[in-house]
N, C-alpha and C positions, 0 to 999 in steps of 0.2 A: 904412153901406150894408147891406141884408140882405142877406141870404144866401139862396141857391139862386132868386136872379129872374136873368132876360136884362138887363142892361141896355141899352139899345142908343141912344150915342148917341157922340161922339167921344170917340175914348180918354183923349184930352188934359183935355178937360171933366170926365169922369169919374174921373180921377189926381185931379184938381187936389181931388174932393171927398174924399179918402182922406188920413186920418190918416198921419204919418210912421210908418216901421218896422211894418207889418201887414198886408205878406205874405209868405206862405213861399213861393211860386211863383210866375216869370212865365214863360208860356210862349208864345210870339209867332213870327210870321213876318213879319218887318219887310218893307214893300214893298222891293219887289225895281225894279230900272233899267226892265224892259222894261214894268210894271202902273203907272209913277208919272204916267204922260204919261195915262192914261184913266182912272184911279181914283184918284189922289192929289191931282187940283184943278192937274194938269200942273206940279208942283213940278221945277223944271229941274236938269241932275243937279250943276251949276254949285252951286245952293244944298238940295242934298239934306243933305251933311251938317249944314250947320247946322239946319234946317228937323227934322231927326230927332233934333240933340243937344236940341234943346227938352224931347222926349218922354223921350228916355234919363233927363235931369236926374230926371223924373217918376217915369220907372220903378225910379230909381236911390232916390230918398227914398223911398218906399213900400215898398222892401224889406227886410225883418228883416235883423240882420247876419247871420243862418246862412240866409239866403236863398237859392233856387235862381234864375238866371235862364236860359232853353234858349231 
């Protein structure tokens, strides 16, 4: 992936193109219960966590072991 472009497209999509171990930072604001019903495709909070361990898994491999995640 270069560096210093926008990418803009799902996060998910864009993990999935990222080599294991090579980042040193995530820094995120996981949606939140009251933004998931109009901006997360109404993901119900019934299957919220599974629906977000998909992305964790993602964020989880892509992190260096001295990794920071906030």
């Amino acid at each position: 992936m270069d560096l210093n472009i926008i990418h803009k497209e799902d996060c998910l999509d864009g993990l999935r193109k990222l080599p294991d171990e090579c980042i040193d930072l995530i820094f995120t604001s996981p949606p939140y219960a009251e933004r998931r019903k109009s901006v997360y495709g109404g993901v119900h909070h019934t299957e919220y966590v599974d629906w977000f361990m998909v992305i964790s898994a993602e964020l989880k491999r892509v992190l260096k072991p001295t990794a920071h995640f906030l």
